[in-house]
N, CA, C and O atoms as a Tinker XYZ file with bonds, in Angstrom:
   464  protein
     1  N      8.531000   12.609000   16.227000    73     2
     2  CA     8.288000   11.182000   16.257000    64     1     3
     3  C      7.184000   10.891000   17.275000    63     2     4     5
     4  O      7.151000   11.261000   18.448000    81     3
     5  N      6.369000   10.225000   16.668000    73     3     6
     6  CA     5.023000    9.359000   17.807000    64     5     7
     7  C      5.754000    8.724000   19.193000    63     6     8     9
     8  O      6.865000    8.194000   19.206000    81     7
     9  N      4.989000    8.881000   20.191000    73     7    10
    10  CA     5.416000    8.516000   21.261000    64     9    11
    11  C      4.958000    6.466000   21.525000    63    10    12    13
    12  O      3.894000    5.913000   21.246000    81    11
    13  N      5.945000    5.980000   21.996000    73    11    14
    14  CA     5.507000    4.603000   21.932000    64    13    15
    15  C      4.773000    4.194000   22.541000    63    14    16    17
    16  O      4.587000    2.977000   22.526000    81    15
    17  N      3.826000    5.266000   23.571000    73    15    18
    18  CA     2.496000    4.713000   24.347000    64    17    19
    19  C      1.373000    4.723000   23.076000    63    18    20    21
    20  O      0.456000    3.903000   23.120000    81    19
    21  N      1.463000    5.597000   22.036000    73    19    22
    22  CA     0.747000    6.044000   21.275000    64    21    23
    23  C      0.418000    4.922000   20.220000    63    22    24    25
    24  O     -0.582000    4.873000   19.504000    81    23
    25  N      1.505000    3.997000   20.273000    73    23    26
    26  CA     1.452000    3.038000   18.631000    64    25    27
    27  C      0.880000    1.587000   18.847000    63    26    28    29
    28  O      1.229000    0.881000   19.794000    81    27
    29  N      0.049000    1.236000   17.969000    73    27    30
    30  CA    -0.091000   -0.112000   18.140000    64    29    31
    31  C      0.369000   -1.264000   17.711000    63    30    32    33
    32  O      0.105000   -1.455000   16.524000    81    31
    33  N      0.943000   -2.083000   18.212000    73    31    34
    34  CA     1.428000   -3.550000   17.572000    64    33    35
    35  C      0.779000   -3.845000   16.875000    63    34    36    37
    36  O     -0.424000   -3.985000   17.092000    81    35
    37  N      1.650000   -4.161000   15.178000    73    35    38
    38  CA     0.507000   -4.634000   14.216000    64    37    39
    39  C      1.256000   -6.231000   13.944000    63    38    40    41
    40  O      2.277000   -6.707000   14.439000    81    39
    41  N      0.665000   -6.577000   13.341000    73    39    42
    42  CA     0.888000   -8.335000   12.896000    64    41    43
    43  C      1.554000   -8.326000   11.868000    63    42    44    45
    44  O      1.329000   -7.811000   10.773000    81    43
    45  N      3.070000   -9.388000   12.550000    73    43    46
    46  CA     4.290000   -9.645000   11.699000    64    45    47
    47  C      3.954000   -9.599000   10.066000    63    46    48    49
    48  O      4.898000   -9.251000    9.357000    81    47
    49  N      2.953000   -9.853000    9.541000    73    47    50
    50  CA     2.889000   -9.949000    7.887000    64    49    51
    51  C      2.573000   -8.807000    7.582000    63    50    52    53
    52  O      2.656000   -8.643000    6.365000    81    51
    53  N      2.234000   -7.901000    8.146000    73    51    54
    54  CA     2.125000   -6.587000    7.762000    64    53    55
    55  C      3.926000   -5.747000    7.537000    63    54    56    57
    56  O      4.288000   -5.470000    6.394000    81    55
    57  N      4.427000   -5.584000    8.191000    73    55    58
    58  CA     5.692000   -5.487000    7.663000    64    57    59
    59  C      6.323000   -6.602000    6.686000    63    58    60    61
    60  O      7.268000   -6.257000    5.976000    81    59
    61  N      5.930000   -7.681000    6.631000    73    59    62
    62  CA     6.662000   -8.148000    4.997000    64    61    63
    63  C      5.861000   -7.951000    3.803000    63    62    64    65
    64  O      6.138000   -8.215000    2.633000    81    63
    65  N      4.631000   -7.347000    4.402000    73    63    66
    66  CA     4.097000   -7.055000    3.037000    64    65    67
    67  C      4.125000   -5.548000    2.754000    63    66    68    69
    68  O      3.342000   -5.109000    1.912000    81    67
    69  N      5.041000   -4.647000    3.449000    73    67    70
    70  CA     5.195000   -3.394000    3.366000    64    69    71
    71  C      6.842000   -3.751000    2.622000    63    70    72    73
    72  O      7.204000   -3.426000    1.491000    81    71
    73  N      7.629000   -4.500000    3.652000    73    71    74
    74  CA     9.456000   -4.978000    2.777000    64    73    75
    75  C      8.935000   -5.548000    1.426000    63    74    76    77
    76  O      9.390000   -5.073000    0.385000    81    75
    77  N      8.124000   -6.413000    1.392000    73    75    78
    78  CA     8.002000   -6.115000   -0.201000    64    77    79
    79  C      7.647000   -5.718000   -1.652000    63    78    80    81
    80  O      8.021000   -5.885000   -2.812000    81    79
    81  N      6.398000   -4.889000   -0.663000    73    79    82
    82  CA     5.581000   -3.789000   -1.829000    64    81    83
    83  C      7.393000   -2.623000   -2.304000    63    82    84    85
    84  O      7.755000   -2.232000   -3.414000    81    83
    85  N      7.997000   -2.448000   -1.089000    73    83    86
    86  CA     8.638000   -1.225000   -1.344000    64    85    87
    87  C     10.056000   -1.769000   -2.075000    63    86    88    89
    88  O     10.796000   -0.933000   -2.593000    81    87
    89  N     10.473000   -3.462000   -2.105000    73    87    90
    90  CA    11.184000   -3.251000   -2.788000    64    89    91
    91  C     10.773000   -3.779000   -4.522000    63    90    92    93
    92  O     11.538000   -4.383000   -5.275000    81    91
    93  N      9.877000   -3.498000   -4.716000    73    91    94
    94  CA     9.345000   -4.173000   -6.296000    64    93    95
    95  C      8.953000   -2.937000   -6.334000    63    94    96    97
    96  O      8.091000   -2.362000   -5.668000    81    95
    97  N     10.231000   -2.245000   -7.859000    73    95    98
    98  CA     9.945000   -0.830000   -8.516000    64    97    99
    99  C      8.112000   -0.530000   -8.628000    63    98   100   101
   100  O      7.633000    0.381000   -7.953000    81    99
   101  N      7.488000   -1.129000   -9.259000    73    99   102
   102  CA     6.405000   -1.086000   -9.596000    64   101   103
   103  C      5.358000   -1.227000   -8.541000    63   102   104   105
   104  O      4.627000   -0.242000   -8.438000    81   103
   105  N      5.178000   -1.968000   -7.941000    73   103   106
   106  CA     4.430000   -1.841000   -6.485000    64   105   107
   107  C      4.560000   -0.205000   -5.919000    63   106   108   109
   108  O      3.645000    0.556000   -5.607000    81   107
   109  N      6.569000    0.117000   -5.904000    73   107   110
   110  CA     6.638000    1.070000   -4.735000    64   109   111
   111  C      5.638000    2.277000   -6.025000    63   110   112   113
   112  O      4.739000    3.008000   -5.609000    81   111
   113  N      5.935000    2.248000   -7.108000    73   111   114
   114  CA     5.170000    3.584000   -7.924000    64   113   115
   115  C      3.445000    3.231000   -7.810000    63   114   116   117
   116  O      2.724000    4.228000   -7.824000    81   115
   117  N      2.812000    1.979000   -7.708000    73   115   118
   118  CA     1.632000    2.088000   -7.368000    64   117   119
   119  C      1.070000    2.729000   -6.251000    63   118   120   121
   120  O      0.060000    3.422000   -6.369000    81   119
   121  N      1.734000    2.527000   -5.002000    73   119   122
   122  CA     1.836000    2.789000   -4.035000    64   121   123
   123  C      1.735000    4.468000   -4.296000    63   122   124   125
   124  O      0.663000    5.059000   -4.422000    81   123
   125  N      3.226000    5.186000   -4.356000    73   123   126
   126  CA     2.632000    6.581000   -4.726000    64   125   127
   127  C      1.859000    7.056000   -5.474000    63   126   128   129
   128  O      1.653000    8.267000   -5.397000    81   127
   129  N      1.107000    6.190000   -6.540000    73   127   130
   130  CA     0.265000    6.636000   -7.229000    64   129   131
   131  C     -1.074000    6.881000   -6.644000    63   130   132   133
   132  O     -1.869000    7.613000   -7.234000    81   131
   133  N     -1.350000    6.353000   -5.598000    73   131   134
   134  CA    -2.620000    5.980000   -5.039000    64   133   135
   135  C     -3.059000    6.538000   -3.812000    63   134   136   137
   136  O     -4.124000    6.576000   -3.197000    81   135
   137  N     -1.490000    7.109000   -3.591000    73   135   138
   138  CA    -1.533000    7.903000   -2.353000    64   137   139
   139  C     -2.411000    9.157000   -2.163000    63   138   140   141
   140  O     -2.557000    9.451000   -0.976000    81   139
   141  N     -2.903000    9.801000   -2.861000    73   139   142
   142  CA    -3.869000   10.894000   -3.059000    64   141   143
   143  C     -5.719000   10.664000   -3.425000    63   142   144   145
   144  O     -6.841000   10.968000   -3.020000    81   143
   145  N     -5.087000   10.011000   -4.337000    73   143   146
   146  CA    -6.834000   10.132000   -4.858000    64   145   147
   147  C     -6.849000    8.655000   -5.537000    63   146   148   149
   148  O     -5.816000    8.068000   -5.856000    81   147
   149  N     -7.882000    8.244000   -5.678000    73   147   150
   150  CA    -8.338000    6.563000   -5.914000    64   149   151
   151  C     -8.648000    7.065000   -7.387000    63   150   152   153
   152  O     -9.169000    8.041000   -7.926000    81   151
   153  N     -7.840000    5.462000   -7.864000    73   151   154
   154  CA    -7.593000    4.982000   -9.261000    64   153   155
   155  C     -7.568000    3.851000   -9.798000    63   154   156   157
   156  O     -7.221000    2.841000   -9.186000    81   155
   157  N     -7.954000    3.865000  -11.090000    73   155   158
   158  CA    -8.416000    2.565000  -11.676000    64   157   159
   159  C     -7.017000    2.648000  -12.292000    63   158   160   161
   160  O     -6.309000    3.616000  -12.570000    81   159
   161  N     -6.790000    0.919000  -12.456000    73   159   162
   162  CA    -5.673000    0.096000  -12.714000    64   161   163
   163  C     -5.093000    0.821000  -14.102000    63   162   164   165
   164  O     -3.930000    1.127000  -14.364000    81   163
   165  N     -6.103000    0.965000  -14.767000    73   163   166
   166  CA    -5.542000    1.507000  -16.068000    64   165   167
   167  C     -5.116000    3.291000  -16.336000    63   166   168   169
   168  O     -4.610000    3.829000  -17.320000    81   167
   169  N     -5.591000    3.901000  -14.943000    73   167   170
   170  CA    -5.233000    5.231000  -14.938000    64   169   171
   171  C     -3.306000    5.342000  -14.113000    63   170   172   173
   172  O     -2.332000    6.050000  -14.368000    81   171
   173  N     -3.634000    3.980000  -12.868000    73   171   174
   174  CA    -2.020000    3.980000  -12.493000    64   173   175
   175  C     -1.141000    3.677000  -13.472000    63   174   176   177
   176  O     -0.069000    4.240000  -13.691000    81   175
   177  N     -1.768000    2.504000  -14.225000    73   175   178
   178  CA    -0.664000    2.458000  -15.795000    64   177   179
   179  C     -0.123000    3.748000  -16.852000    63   178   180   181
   180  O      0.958000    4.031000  -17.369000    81   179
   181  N     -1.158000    4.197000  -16.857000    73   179   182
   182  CA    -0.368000    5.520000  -17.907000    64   181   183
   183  C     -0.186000    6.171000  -17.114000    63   182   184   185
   184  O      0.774000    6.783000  -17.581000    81   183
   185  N     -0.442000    6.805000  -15.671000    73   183   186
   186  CA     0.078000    7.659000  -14.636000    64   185   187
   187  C      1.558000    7.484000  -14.531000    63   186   188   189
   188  O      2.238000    8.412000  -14.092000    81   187
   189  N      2.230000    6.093000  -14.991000    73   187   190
   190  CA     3.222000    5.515000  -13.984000    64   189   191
   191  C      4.474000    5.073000  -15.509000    63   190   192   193
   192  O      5.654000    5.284000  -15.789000    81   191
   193  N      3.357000    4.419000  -16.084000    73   191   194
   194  CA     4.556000    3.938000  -17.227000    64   193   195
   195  C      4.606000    2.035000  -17.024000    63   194   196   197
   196  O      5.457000    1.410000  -17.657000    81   195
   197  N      3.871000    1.485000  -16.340000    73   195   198
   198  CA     4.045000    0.180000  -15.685000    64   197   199
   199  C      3.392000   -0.145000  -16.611000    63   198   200   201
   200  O      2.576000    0.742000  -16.861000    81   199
   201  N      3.274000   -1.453000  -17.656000    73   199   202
   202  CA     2.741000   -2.205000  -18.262000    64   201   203
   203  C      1.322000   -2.521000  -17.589000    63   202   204   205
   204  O      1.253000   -2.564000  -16.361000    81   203
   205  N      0.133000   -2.754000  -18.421000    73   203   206
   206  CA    -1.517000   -3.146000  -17.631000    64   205   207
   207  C     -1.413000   -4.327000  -17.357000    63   206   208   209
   208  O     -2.195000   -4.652000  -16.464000    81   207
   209  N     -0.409000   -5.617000  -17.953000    73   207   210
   210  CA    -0.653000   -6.641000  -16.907000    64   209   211
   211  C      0.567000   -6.726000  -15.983000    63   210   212   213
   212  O      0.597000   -7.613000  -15.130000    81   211
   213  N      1.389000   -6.013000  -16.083000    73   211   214
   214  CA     2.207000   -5.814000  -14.151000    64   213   215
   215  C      1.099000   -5.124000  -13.515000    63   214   216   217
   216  O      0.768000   -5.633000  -12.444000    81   215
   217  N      0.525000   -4.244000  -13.830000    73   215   218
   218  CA    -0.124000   -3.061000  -13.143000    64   217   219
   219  C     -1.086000   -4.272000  -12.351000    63   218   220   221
   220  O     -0.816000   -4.544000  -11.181000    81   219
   221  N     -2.127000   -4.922000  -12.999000    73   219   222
   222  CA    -3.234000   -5.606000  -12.347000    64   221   223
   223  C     -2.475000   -6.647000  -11.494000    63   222   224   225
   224  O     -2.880000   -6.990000  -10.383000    81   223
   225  N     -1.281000   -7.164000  -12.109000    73   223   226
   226  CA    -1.213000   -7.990000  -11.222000    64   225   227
   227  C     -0.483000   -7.720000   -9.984000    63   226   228   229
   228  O     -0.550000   -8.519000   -9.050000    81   227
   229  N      0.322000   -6.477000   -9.903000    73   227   230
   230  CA     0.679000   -5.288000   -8.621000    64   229   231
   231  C     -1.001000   -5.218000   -7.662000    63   230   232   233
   232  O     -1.189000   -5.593000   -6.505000    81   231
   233  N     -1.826000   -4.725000   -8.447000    73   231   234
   234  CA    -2.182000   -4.450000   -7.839000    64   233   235
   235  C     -3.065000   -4.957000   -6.960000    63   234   236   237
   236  O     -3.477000   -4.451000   -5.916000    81   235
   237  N     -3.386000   -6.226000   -7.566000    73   235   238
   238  CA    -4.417000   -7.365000   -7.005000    64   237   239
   239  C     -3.211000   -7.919000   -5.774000    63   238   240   241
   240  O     -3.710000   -8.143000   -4.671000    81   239
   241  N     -2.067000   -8.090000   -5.865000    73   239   242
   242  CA    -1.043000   -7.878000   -4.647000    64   241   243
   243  C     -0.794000   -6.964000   -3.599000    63   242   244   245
   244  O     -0.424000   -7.261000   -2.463000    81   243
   245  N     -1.039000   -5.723000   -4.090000    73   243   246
   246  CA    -1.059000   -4.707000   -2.888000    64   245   247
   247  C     -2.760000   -5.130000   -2.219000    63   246   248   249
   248  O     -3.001000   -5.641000   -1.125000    81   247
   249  N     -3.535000   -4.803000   -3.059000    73   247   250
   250  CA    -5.175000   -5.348000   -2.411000    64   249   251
   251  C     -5.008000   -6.343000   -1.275000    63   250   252   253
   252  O     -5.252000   -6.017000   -0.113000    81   251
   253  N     -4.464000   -7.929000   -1.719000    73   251   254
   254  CA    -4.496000   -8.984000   -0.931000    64   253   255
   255  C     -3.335000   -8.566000    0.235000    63   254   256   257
   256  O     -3.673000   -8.815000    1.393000    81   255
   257  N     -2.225000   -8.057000    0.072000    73   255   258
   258  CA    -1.479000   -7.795000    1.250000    64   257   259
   259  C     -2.186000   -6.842000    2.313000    63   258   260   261
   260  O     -1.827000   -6.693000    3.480000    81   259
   261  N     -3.377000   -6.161000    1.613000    73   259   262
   262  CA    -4.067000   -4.763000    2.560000    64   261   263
   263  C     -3.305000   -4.042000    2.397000    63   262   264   265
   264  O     -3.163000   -3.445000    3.464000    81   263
   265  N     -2.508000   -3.586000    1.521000    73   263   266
   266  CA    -1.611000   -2.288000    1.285000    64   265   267
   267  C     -2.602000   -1.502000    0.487000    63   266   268   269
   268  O     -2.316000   -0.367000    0.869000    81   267
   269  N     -3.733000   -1.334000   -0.505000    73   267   270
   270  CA    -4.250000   -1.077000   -1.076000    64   269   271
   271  C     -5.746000   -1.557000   -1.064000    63   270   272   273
   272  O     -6.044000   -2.746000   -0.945000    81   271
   273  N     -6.846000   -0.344000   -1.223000    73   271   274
   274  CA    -8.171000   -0.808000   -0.959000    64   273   275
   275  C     -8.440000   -0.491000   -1.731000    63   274   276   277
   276  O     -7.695000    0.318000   -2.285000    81   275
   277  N     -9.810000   -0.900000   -2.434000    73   275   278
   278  CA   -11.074000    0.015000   -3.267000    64   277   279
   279  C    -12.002000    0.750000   -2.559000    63   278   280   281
   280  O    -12.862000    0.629000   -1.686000    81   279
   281  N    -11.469000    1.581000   -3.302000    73   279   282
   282  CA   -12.256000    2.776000   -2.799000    64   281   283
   283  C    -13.654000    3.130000   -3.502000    63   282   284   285
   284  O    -14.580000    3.829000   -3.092000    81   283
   285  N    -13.502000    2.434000   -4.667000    73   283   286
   286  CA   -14.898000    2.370000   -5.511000    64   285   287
   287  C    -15.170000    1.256000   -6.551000    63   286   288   289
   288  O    -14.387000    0.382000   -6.922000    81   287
   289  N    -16.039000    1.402000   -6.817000    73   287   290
   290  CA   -16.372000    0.532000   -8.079000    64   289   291
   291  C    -17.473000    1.463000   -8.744000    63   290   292   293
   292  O    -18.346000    2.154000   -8.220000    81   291
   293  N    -17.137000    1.248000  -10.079000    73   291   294
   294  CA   -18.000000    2.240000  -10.952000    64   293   295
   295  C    -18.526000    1.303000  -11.852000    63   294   296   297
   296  O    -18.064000    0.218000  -12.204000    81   295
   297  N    -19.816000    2.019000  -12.252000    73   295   298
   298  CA   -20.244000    1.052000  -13.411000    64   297   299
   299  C    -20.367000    2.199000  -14.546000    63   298   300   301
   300  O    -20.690000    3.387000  -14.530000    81   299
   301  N    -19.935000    1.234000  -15.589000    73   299   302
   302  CA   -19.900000    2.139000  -16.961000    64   301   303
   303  C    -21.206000    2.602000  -17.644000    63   302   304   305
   304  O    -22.172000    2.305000  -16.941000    81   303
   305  N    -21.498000    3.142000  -18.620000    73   303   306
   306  CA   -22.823000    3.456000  -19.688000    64   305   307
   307  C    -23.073000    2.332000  -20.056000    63   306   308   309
   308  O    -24.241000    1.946000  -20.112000    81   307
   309  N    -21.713000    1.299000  -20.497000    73   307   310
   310  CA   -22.202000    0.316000  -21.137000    64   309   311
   311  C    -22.668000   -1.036000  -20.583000    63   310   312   313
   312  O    -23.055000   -2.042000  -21.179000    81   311
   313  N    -22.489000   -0.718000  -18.975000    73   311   314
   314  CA   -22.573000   -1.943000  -17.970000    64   313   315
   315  C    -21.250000   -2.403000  -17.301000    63   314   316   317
   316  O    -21.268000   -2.520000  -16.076000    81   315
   317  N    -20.014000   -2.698000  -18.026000    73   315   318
   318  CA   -18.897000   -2.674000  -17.332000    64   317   319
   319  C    -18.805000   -2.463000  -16.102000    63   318   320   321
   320  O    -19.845000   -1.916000  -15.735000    81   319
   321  N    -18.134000   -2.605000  -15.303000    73   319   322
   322  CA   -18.004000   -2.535000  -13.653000    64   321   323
   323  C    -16.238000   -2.394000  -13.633000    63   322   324   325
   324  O    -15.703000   -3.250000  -14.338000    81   323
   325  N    -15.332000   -1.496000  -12.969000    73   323   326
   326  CA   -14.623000   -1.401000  -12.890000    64   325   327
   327  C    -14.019000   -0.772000  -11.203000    63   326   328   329
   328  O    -14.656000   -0.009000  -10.476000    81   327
   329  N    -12.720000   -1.327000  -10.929000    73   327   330
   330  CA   -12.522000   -0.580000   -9.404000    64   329   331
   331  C    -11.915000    0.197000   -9.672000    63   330   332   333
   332  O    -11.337000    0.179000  -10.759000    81   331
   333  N    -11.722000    1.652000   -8.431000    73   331   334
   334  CA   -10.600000    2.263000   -8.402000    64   333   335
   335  C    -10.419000    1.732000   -6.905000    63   334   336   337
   336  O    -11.167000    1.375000   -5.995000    81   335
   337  N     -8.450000    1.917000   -7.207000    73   335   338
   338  CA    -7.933000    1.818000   -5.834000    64   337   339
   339  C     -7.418000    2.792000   -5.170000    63   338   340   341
   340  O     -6.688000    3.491000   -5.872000    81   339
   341  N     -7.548000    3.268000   -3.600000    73   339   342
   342  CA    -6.143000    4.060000   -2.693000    64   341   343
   343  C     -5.756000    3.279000   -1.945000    63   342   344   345
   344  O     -6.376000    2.263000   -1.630000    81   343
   345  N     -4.252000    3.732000   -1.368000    73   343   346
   346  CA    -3.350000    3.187000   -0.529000    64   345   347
   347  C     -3.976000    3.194000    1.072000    63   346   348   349
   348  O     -4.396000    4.234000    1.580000    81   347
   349  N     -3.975000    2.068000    1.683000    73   347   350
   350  CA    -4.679000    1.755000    3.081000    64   349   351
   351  C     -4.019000    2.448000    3.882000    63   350   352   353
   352  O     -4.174000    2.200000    5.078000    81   351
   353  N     -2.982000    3.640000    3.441000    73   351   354
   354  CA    -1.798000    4.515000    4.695000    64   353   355
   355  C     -1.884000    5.616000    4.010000    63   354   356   357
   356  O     -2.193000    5.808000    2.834000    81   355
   357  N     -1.472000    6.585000    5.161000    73   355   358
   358  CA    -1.700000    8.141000    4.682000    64   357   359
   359  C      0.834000    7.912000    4.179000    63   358   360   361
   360  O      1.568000    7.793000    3.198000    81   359
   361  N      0.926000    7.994000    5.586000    73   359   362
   362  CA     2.462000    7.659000    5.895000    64   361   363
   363  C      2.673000    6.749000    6.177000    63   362   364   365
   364  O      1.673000    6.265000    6.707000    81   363
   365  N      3.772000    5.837000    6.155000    73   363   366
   366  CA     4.421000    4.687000    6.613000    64   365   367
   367  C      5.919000    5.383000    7.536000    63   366   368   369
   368  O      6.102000    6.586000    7.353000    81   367
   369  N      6.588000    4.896000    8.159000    73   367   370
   370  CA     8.251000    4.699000    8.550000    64   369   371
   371  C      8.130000    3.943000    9.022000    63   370   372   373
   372  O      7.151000    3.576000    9.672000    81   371
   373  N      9.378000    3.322000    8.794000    73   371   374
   374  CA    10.377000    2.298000    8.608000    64   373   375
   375  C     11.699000    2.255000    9.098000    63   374   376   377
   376  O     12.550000    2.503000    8.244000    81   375
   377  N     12.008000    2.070000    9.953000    73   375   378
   378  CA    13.158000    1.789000   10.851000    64   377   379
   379  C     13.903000    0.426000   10.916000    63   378   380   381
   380  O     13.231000   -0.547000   11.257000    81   379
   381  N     15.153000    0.260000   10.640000    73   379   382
   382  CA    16.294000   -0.672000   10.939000    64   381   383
   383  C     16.985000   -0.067000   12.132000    63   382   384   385
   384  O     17.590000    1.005000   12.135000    81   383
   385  N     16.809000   -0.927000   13.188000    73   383   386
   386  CA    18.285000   -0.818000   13.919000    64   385   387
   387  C     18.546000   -1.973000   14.553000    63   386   388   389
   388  O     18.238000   -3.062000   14.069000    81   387
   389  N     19.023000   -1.856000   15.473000    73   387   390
   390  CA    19.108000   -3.137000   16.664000    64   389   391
   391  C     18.282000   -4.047000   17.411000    63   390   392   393
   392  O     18.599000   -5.033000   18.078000    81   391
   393  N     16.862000   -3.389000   17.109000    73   391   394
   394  CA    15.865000   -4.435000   17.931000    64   393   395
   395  C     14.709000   -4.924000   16.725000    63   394   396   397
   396  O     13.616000   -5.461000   16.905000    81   395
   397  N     15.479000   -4.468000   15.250000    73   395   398
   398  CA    14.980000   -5.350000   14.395000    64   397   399
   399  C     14.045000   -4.132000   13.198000    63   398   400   401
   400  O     14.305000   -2.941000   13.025000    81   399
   401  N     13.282000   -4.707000   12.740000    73   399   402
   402  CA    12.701000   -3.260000   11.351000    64   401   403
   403  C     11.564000   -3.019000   11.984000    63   402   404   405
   404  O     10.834000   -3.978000   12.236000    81   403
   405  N     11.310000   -2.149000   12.239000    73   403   406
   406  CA    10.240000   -1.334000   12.692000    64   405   407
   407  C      9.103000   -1.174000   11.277000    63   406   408   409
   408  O      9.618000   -1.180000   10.159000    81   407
   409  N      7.870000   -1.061000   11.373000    73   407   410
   410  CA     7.005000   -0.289000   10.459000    64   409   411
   411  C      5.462000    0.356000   10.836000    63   410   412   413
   412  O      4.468000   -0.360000   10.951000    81   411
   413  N      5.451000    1.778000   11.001000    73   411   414
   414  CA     4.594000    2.208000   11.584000    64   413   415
   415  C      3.793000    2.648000   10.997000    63   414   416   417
   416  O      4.292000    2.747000    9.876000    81   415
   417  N      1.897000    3.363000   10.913000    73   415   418
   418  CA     2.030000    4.156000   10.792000    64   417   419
   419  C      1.666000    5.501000   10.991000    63   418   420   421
   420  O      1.823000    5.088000   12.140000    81   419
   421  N      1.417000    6.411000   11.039000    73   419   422
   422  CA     1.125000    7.919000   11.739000    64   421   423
   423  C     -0.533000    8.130000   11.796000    63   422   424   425
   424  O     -0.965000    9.014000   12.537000    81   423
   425  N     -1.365000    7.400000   11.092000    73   423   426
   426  CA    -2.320000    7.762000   11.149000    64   425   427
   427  C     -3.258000    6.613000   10.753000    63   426   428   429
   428  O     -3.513000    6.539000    9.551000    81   427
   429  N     -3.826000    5.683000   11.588000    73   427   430
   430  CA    -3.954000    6.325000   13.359000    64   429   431
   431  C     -2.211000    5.345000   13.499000    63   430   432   433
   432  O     -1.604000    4.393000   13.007000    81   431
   433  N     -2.118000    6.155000   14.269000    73   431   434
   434  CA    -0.323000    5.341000   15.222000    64   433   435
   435  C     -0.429000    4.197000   15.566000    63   434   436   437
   436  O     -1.292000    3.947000   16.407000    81   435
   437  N      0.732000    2.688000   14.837000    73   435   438
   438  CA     0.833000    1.843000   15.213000    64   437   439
   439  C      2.032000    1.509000   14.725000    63   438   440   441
   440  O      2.534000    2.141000   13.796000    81   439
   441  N      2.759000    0.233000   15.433000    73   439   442
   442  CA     4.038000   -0.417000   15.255000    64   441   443
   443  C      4.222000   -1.631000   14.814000    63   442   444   445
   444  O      3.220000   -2.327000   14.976000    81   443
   445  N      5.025000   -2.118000   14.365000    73   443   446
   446  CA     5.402000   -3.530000   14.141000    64   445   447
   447  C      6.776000   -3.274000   14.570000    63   446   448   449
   448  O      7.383000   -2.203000   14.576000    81   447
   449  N      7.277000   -4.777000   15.032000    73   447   450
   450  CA     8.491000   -4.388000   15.324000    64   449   451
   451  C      8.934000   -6.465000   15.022000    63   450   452   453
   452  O      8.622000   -7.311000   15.860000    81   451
   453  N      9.531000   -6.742000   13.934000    73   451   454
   454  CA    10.129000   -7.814000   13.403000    64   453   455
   455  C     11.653000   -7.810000   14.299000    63   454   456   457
   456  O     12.349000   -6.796000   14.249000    81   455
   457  N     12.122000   -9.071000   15.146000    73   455   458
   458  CA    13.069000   -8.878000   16.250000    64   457   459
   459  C     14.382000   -9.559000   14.891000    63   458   460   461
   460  O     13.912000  -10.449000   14.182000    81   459
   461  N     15.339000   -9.301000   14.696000    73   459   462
   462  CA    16.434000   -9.773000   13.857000    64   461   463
   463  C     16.637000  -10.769000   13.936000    63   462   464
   464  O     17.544000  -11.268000   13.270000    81   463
């Protein structure tokens, strides 16, 4: 475990927008989908099984929360312009106890800490 000189206080909406990427099935599978290598909306859809308009609209939600960035934009042969996305965290944890939900994460090290 990171040492707590090491972590930085992050801003209260960052943990509710981590409590609720992770509890919406589909968010939490975007989320692992993206965790490796950057992807366009329609590659997390058949990657995942999520319908293309949950998928866009997941994902234009993870984007605006900052749970998710573009990592590119491509343009097609035919002109089209399309993004791919990855996840703005390598790791997350997440802690409940007594001084409230914790959400950190490892790289680079920082904390939130929501008081109960």
């Amino acid at each position: 475990m990171l040492a707590l000189e090491m972590m930085k206080k992050l801003e209260p909406e960052v943990a509710e927008a981590v409590s609720k990427a992770i509890s919406n099935p589909s968010q939490r599978k975007i989320l692992a989908s993206t965790a490796m290598k950057a992807k366009s909306v329609e590659e997390i859809c058949s990657e995942t099984g999520i319908p293309l308009a949950t998928g866009y609209r997941d994902v234009h939600a993870l984007r605006d929360m900052g749970l998710l960035t573009i990592a590119e934009v491509v343009l097609t042969d035919s002109g089209k312009k399309y993004e791919k996305f990855i996840r703005a965290f390598k790791h997350l944890r997440i802690s409940l106890d007594g001084d409230g939900l914790s959400v950190w994460d490892d790289d680079p090290p920082a904390v939130l800490r929501i008081e109960p």
